[in-house]
MIKEBA-642419 format. One record per atom (N, C-alpha, C): residue in three letters; atom name; x, y, z. Coordinates in steps of 0.001 Angstrom, whole numbers, padded with zeros to 6 digits. Atoms other than C-alpha are relative to their C-alpha. Layout:
N
ATOM   rest   atom         u         v         w
ATOM    ALA     CA         X         Y         Z
...
***
This chain:
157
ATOM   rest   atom         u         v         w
ATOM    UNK      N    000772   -001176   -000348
ATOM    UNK     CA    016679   -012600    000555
ATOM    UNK      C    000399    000473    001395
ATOM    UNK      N   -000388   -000632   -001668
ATOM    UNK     CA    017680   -010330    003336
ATOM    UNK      C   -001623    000266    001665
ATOM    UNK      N    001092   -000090   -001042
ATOM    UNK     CA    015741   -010193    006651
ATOM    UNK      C   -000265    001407   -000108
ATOM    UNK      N    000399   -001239   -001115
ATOM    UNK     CA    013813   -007181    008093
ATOM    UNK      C    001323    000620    001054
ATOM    UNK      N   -000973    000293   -001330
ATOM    UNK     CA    016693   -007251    010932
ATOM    UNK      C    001387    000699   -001179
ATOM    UNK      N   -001284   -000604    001252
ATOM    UNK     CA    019720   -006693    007847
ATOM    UNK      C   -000354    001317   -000157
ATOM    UNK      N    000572   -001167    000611
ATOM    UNK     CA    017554   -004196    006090
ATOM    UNK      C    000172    001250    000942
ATOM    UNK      N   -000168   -001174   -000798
ATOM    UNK     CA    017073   -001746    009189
ATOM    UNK      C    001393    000175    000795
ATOM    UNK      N   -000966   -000176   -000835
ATOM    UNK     CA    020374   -002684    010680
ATOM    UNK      C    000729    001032   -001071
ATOM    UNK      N   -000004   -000693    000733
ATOM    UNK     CA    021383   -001062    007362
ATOM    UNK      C   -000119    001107   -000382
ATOM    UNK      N    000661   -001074    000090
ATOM    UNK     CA    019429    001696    007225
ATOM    UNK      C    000875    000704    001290
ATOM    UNK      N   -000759   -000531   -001331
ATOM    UNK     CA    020780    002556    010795
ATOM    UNK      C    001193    000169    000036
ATOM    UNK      N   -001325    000044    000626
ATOM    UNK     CA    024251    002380    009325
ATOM    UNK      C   -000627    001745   -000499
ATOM    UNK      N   -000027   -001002    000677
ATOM    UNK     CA    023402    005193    006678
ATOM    UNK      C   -000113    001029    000829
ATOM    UNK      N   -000118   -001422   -001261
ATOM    UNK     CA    022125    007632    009216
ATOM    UNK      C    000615    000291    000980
ATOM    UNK      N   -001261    000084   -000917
ATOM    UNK     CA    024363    007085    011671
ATOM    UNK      C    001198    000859   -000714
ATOM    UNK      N   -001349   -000355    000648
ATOM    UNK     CA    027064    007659    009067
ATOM    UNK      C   -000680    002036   -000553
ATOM    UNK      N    000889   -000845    000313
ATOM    UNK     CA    024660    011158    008513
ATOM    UNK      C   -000063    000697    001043
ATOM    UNK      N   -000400   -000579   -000980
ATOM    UNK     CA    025233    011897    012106
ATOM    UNK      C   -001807    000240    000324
ATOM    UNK      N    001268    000397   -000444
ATOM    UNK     CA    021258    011043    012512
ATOM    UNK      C   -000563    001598   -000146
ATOM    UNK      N    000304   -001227    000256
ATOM    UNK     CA    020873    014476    011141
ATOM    UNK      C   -002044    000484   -000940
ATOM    UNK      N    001586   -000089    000459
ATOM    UNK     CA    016908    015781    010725
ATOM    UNK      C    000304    000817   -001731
ATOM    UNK      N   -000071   -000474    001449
ATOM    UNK     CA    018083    017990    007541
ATOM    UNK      C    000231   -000835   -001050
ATOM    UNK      N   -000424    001142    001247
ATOM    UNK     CA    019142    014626    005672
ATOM    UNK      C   -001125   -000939    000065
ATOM    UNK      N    000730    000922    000577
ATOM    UNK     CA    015917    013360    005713
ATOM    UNK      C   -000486   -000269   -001281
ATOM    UNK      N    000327    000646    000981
ATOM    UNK     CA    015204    013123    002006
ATOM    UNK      C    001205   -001097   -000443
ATOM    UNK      N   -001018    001140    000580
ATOM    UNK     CA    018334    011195    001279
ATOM    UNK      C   -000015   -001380    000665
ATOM    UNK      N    000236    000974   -000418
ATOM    UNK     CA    017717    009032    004109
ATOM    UNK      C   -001210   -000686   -000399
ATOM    UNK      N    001046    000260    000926
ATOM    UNK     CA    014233    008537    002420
ATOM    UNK      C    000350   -000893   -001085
ATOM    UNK      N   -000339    001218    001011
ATOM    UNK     CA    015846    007365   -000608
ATOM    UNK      C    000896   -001098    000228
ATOM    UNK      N   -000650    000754   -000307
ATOM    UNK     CA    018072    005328    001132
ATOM    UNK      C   -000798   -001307    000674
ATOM    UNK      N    000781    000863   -000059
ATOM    UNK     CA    015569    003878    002639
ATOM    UNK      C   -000969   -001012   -000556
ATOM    UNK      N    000772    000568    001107
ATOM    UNK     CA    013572    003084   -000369
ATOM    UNK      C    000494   -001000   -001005
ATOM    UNK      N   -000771    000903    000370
ATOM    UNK     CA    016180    001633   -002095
ATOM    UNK      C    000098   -001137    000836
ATOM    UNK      N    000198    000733   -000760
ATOM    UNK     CA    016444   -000495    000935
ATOM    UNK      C   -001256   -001285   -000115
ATOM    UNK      N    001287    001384   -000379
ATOM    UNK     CA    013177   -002110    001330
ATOM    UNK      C   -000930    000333   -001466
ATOM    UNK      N    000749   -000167    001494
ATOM    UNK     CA    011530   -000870   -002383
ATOM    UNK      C   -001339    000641    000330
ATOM    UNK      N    000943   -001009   -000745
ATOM    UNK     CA    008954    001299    000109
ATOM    UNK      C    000325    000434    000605
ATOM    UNK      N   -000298   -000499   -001694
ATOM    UNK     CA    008146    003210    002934
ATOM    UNK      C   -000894    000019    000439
ATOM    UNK      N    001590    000271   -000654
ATOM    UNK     CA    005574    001866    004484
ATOM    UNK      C    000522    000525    001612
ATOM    UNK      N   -000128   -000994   -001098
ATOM    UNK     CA    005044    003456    007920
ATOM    UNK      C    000944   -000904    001205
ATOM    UNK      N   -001262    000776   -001180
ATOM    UNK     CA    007083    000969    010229
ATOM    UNK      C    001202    000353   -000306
ATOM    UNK      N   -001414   -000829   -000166
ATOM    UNK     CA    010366    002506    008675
ATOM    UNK      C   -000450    001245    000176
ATOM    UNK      N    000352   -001184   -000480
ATOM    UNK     CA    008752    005644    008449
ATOM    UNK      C    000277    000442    001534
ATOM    UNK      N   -000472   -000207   -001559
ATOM    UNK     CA    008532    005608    012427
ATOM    UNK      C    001213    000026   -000003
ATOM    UNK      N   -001504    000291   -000405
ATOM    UNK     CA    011927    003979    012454
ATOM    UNK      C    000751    001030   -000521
ATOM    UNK      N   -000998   -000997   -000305
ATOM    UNK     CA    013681    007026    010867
ATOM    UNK      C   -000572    000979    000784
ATOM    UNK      N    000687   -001590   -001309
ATOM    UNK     CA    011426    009625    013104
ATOM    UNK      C    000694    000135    001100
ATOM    UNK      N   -000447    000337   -000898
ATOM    UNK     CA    012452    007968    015861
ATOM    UNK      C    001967    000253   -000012
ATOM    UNK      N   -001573   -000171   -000208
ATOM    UNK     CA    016399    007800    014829
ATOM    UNK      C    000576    001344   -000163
ATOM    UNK      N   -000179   -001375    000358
ATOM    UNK     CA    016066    011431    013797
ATOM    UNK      C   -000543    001230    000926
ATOM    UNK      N    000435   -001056   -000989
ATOM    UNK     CA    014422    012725    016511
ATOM    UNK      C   -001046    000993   -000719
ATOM    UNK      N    001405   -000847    000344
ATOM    UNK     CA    011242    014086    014403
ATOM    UNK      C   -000875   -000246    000177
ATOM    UNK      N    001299    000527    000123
ATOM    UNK     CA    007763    013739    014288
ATOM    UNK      C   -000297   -000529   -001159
ATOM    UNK      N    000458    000789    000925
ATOM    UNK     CA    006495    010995    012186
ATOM    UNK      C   -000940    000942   -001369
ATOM    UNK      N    000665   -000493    000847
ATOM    UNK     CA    004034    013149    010818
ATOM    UNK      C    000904    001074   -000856
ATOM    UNK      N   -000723   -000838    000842
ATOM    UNK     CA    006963    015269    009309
ATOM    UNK      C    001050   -000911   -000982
ATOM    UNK      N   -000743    001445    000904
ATOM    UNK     CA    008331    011888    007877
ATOM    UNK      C   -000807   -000119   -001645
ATOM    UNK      N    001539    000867    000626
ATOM    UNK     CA    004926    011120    006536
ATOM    UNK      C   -000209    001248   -001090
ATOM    UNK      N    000366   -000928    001030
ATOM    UNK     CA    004555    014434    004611
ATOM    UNK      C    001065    000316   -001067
ATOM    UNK      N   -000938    000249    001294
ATOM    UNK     CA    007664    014404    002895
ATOM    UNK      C   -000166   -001216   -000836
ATOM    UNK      N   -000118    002021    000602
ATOM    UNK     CA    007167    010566    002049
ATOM    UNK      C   -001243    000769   -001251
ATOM    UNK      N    001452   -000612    001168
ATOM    UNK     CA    003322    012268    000359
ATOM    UNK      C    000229    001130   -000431
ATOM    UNK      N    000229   -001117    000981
ATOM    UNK     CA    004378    015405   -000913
ATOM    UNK      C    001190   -000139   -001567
ATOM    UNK      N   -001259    000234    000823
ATOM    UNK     CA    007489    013969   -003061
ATOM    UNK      C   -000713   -001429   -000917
ATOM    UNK      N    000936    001518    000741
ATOM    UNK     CA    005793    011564   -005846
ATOM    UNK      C    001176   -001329   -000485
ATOM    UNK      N   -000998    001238    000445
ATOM    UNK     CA    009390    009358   -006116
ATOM    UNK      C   -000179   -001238    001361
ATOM    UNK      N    000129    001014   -000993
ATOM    UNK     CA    008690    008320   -002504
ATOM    UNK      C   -001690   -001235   -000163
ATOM    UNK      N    000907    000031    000271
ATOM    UNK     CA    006344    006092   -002612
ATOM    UNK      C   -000321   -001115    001602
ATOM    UNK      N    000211    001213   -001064
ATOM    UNK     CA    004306    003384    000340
ATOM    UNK      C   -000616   -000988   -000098
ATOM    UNK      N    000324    001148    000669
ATOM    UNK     CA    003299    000752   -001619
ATOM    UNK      C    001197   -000908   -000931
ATOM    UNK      N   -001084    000264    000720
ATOM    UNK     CA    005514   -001994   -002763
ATOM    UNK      C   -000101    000084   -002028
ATOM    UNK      N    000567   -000113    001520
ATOM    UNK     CA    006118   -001489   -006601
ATOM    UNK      C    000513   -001649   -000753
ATOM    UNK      N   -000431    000802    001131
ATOM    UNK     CA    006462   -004118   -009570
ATOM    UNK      C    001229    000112   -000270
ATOM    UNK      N   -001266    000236    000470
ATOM    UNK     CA    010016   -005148   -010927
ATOM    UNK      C   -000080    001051   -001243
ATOM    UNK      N   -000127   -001102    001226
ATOM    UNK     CA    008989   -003007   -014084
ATOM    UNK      C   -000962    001022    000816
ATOM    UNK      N    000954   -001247   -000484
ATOM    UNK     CA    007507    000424   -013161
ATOM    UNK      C    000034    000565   -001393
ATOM    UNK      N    000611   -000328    001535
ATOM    UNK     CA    005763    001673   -016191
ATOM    UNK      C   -000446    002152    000324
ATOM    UNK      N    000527   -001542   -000284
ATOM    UNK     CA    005246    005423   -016031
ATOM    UNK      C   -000153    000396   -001683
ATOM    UNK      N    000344   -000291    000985
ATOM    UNK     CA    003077    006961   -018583
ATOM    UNK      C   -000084    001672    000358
ATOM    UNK      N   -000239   -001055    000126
ATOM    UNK     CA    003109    010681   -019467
ATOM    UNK      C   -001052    000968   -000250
ATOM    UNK      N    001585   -001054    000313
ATOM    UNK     CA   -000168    013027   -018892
ATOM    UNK      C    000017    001328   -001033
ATOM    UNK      N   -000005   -001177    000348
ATOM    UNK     CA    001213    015915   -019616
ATOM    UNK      C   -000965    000764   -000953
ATOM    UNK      N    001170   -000841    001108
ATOM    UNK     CA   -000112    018744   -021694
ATOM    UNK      C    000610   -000865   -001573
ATOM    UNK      N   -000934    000689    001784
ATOM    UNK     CA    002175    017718   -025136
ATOM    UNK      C   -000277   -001426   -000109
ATOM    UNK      N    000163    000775    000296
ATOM    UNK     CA    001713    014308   -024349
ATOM    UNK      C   -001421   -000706   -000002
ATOM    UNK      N    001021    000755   -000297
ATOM    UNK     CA   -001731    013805   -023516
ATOM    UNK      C   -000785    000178   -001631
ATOM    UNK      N    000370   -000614    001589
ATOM    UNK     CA   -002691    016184   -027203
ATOM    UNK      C    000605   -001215   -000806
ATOM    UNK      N   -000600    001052    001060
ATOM    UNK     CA   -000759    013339   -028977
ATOM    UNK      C   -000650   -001300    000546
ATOM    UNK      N    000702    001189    000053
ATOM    UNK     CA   -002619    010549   -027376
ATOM    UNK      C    000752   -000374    000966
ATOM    UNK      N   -000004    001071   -001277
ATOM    UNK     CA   -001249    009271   -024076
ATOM    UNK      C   -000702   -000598    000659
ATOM    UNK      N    001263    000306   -000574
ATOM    UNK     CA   -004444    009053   -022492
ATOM    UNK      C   -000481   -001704   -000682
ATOM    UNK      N    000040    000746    000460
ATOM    UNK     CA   -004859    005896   -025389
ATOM    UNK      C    000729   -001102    000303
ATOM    UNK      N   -001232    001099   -000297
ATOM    UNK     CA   -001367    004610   -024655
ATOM    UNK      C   -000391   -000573    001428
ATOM    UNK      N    000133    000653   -001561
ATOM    UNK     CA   -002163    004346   -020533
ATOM    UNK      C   -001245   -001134   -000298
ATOM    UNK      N    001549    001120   -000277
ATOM    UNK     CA   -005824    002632   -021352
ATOM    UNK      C    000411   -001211   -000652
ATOM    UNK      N   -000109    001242    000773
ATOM    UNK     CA   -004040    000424   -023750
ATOM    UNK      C    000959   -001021    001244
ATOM    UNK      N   -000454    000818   -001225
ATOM    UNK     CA   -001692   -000404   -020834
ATOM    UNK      C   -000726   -001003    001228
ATOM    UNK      N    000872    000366   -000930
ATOM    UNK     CA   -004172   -001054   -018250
ATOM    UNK      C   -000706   -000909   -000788
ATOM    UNK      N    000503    001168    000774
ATOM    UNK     CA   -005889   -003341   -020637
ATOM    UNK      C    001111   -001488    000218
ATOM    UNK      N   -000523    001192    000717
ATOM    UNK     CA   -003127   -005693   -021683
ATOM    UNK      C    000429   -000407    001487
ATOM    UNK      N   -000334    000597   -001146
ATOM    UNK     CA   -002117   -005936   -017877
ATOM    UNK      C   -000620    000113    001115
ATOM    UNK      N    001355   -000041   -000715
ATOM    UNK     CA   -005629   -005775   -016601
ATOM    UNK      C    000612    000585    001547
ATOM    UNK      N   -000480   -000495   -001490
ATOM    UNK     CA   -004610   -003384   -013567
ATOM    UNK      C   -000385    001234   -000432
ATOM    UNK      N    000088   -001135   -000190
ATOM    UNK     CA   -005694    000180   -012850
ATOM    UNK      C    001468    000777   -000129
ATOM    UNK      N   -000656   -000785   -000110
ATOM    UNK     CA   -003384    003326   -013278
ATOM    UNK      C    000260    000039    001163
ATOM    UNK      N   -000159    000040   -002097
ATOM    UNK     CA   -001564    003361   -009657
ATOM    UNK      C   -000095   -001592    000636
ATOM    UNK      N   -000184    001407    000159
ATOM    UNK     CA   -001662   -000629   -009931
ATOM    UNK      C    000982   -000772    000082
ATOM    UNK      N   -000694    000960    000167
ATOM    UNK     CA    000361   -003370   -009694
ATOM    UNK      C   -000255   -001496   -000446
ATOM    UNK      N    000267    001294    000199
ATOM    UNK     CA    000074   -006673   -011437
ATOM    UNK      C    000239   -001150    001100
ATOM    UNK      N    000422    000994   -001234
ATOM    UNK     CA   -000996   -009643   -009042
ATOM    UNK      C    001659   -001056   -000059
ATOM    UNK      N   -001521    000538    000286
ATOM    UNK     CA    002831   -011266   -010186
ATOM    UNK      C    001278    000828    000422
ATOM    UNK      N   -000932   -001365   -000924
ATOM    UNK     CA    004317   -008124   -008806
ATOM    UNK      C    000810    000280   -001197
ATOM    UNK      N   -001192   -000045    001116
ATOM    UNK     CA    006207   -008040   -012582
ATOM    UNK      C   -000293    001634   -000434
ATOM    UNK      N    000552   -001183    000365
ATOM    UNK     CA    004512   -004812   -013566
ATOM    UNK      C   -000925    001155    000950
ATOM    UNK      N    000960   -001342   -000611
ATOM    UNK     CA    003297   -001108   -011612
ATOM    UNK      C   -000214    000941   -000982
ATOM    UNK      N    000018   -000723    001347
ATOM    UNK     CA    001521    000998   -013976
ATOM    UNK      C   -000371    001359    000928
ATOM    UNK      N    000637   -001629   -000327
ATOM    UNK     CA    001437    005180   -013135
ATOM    UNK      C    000383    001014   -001055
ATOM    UNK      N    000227   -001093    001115
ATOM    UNK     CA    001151    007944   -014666
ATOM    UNK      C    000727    001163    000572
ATOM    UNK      N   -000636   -000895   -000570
ATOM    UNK     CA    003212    011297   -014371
ATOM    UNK      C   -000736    001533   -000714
ATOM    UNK      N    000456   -001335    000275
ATOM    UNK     CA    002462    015106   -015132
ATOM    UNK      C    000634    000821   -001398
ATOM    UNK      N   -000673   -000609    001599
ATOM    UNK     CA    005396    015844   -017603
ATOM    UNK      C    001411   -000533    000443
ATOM    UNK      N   -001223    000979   -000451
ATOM    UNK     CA    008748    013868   -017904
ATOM    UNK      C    001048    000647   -000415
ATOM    UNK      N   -000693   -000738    000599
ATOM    UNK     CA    010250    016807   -019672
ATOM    UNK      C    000873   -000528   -001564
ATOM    UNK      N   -001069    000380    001673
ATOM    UNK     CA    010912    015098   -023158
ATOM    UNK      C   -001024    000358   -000788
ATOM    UNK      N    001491   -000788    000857
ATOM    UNK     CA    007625    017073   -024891
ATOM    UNK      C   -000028   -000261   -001547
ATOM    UNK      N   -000312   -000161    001398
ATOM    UNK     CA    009568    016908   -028269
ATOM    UNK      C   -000328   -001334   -000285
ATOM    UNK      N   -000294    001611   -000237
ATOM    UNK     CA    009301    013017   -027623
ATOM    UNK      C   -001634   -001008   -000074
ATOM    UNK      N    001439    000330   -000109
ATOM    UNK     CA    005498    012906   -027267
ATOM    UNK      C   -000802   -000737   -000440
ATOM    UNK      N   -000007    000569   -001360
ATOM    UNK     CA    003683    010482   -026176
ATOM    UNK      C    000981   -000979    000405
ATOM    UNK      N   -000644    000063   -000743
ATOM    UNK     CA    006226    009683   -023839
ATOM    UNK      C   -000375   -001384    001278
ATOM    UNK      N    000042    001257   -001037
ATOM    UNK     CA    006342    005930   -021510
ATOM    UNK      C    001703   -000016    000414
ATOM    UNK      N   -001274    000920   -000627
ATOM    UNK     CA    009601    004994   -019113
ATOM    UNK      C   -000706   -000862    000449
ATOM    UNK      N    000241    001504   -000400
ATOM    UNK     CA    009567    001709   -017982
ATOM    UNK      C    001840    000107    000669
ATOM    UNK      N   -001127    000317   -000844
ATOM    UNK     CA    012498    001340   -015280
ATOM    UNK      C    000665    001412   -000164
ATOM    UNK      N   -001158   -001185    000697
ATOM    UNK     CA    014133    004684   -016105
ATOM    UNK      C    000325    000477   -001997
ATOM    UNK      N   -000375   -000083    001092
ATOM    UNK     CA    013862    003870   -019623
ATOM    UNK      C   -001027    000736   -001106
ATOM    UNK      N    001412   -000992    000674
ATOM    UNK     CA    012187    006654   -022101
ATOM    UNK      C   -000118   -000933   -001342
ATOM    UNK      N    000542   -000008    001130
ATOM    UNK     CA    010254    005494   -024760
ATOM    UNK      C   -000544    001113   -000730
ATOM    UNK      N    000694   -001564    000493
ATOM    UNK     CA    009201    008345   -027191
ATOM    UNK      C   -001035   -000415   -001266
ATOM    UNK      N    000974    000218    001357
ATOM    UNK     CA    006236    008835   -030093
ATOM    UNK      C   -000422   -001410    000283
ATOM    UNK      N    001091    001634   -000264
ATOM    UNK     CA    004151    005763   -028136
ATOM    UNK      C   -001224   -000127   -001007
ATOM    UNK      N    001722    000097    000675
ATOM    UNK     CA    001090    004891   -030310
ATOM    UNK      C   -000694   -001576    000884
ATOM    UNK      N    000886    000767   -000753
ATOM    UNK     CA   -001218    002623   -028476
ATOM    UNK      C    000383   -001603   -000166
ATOM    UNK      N   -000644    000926    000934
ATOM    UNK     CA   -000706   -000180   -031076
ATOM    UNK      C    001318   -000213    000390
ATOM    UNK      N   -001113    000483   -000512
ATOM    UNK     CA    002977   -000224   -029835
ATOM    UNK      C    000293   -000336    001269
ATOM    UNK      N    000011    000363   -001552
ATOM    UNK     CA    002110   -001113   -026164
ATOM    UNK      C    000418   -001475    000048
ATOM    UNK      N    000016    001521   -000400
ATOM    UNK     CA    002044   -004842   -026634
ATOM    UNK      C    001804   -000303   -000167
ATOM    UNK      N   -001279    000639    000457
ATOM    UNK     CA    005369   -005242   -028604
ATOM    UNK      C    001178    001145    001400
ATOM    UNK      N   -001089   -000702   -001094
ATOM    UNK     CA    007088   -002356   -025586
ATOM    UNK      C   -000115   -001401    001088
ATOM    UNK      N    000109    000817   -001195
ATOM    UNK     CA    005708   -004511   -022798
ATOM    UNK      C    000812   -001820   -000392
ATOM    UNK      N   -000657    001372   -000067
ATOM    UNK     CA    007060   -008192   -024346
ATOM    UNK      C    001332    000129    000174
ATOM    UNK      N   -000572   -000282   -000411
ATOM    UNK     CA    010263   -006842   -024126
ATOM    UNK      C    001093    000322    001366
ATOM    UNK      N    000035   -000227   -001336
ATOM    UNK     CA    010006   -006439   -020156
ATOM    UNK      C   -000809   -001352    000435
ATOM    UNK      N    000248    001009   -000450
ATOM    UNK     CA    008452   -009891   -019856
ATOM    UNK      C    000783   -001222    000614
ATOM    UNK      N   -001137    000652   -000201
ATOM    UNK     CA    010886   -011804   -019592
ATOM    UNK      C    001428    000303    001315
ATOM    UNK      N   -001287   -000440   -000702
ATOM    UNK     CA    013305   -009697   -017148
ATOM    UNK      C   -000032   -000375    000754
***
């Protein structure tokens, strides 16, 4: 496992190589995230500071962009699908069945850190409805009943 000390020496690499430029802060964002798997506010500062902005202009991109996120996530990230198309077909069933079988709230993380369960607005696969990724990966036509056998699948990884 890499230190704290690697990680930002790292990070300080990328922007550097970025020319510590304030217009490249979303990429440095994801660079950062990839990095440490957040952005909790101690890097936050740390690119303000290497960028010469105000934190609070860190801090609002970090909250107005829903990929950033400042909580660490689960090895599986479960994203379920509100939308309009998917919620009419029953997503709303599929998330509660989730939150059941891995006793955690929507916006959650299992106490094993193996699983974060959230929810999104529309994932753009409508035809696909109801709609779960798990890591990047779309599941389509979820029925509730198929939560247990998706999730054993991801137990193991």
């Amino acid at each position: 496992m890499r230190t704290n000390e690697e990680m930002f020496a790292e990070l300080d690499e990328f922007i550097e190589s970025l020319n510590n430029d304030p217009e490249e802060l979303i990429a440095i964002l994801h660079r950062a995230q990839g990095i440490f798997g957040y952005l909790p506010m101690v890097v936050q500062k740390h690119i303000a500071n290497k960028i010469g902005v105000n934190v609070s202009k860190v801090y609002g991109v970090v909250t107005f962009y829903s990929f950033f996120t400042m909580v660490p996530k689960g090895e599986n990230v479960i994203n379920v699908c509100l939308g309009t198309a998917c919620f009419v077909r029953g997503s709303q069933q599929v998330l509660e069945k989730f939150e059941e079988l891995l006793k955690i709230k929507n916006g959650h993380t299992t106490e094993d850190g193996k699983f974060t369960l959230t929810s999104l607005r529309c994932v753009g696969a409508c035809a696909l409805a109801p709609v779960v990724q798990i890591n990047g990966e779309t599941h389509g036509k979820v029925k509730a009943s198929e939560v247990a056998s998706i999730l054993a699948k991801y137990q193991n990884n």
